[in-house]
ZAMARGU-4260 file (C-alpha; in steps of 0.2 Angstrom, whole numbers, plus 5000, padded with zeros to 4 digits):
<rodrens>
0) 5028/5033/5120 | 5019/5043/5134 | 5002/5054/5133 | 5004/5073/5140 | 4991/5086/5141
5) 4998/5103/5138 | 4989/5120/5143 | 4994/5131/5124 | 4992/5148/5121 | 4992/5150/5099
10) 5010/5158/5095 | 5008/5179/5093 | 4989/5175/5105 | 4998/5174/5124 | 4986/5184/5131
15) 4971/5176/5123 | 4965/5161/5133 | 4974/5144/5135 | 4966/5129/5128 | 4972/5110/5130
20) 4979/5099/5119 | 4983/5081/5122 | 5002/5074/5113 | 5007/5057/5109 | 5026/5056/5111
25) 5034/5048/5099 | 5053/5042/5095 | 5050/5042/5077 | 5053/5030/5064 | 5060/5025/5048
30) 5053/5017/5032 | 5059/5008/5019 | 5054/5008/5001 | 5065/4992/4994 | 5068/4989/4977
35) 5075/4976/4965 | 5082/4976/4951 | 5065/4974/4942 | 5058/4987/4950 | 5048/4977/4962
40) 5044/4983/4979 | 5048/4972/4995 | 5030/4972/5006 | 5025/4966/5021 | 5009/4963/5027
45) 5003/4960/5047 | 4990/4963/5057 | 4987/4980/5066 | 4977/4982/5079 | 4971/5001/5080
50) 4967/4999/5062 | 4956/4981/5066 | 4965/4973/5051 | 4980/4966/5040 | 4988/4981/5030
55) 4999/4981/5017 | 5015/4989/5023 | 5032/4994/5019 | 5048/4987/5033 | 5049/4998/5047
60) 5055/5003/5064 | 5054/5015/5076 | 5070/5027/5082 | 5069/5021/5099 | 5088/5022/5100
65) 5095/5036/5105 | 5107/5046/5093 | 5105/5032/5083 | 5103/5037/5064 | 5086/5035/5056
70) 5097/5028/5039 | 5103/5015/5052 | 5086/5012/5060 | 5079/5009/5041 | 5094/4996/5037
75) 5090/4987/5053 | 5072/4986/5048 | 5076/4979/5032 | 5088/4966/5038 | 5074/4960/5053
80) 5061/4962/5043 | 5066/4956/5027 | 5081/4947/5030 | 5090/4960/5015 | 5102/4972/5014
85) 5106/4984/5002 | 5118/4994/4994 | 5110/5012/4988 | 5101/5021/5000 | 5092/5036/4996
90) 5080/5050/5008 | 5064/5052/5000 | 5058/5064/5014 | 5056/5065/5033 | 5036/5071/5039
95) 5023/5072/5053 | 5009/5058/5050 | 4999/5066/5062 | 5006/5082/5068 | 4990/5087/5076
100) 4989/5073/5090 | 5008/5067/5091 | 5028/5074/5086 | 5031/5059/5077 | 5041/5062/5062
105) 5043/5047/5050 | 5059/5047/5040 | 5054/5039/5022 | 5071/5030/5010 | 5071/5021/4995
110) 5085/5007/4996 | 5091/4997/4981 | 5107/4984/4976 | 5097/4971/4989 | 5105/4955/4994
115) 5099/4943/5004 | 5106/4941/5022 | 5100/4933/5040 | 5091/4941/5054 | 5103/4941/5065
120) 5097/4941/5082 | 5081/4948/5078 | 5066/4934/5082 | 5049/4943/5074 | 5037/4939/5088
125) 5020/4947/5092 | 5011/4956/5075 | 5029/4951/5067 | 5026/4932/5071 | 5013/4932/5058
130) 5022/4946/5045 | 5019/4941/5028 | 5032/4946/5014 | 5028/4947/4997 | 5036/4956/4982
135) 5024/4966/4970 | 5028/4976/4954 | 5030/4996/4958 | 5017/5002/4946 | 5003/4986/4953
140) 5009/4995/4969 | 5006/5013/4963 | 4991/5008/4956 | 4982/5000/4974 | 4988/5015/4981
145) 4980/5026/4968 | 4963/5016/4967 | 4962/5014/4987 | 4968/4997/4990 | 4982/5001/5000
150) 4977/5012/5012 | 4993/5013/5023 | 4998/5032/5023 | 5015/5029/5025 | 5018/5016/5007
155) 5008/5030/5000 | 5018/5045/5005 | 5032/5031/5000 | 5026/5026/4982 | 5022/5044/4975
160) 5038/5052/4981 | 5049/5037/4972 | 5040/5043/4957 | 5039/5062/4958 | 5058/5060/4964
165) 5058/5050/4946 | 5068/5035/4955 | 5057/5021/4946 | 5050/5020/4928 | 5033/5027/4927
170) 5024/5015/4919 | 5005/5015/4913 | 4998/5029/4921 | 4980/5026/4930 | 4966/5034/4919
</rodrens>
C-alpha cells in the first residue's frame, strides 16, 4: 500500500482550477461469508488497531498476488484463517469501501459445503496470533448487524447481500 497526492481537475471541469487529493493504494481484498449447513456463519474476531478495538469479522485477505484470482485469494483466507474449505462458492458483489480516500475494491463471496482442513503453511502471527473463531447463527448475525453490534462494514455489506441474494433463510425479521 503506498499514499499519493494527485493534482485533479473534475471530469468535463479541465479548465476550472485543480485541487488535491490524497489516495491510499490498495491491492484489494476478498471476503468471505462461510456457511454451514445449519446456516451458521464462521467469524473471527481480532484486534484492529486503527479502529482501537476487537471487531467481529468475517475471513479475509488482501489481493496482494498479482493475477491472482480474488475467488482464490477468498479460498486461501478461508483455509489460513479458518482451517476450512469449501465446496460452493458464490460472488455476492465486488465494492469500494472508501472510494473517496483509497481504490480499494473488496470482492464479497458466500462459500458453503465446508470441511475442515489444515493451515498449510500459514502461521497466524501479529493481530492473527490472538484471532478468535467462533460460529453464530446467520439471523443472531443479521440481527447485531442490524441493531449496531457489529459495526464492521464489510460483514454488513456481507450479511445483507446473502439475504437480499435470498442465499439463507430469512428468519425473524427485527421489528
Amino acid at each position: 500500500m503506498a499514499l499519493r497526492s494527485d493534482r485533479v481537475h473534475r471530469p468535463g471541469h479541465e479548465q476550472a482550477g485543480a485541487f488535491h487529493r490524497i489516495v491510499l493504494e490498495h491491492p484489494g481484498a476478498s471476503v468471505v461469508l462461510a456457511l454451514d449447513e445449519e446456516d451458521r456463519v464462521f467469524c473471527i474476531t481480532q484486534y484492529r488497531h486503527a479502529a482501537q478495538q476487537r471487531l467481529v469479522e468475517l475471513p479475509a485477505g488482501l489481493c496482494d498476488v498479482p493475477g491472482e484470482d480474488p475467488v482464490e485469494v477468498a479460498r486461501r483466507e478461508l483455509r489460513e484463517e479458518g482451517e476450512l474449505a469449501a465446496d460452493e462458492w458464490t460472488h455476492l458483489l465486488s465494492t469500494y469501501p472508501s472510494p473517496g480516500i483509497s481504490n480499494e475494491q473488496v470482492h464479497i463471496y458466500v462459500a458453503r459445503g465446508l470441511r475442515h482442513v489444515g493451515r498449510g503453511d500459514f502461521i497466524p502471527e501479529h493481530e492473527e496470533a490472538e484471532m478468535e473463531t467462533f460460529w453464530v447463527p446467520f439471523v443472531d448475525l443479521r440481527s447485531a448487524v442490524l441493531a449496531g453490534r457489529v459495526a464492521h462494514a464489510l460483514v454488513a455489506l456481507a450479511v445483507l447481500a446473502c439475504e437480499a441474494r435470498g442465499l439463507v433463510p430469512n428468519g425473524d425479521r427485527i421489528k
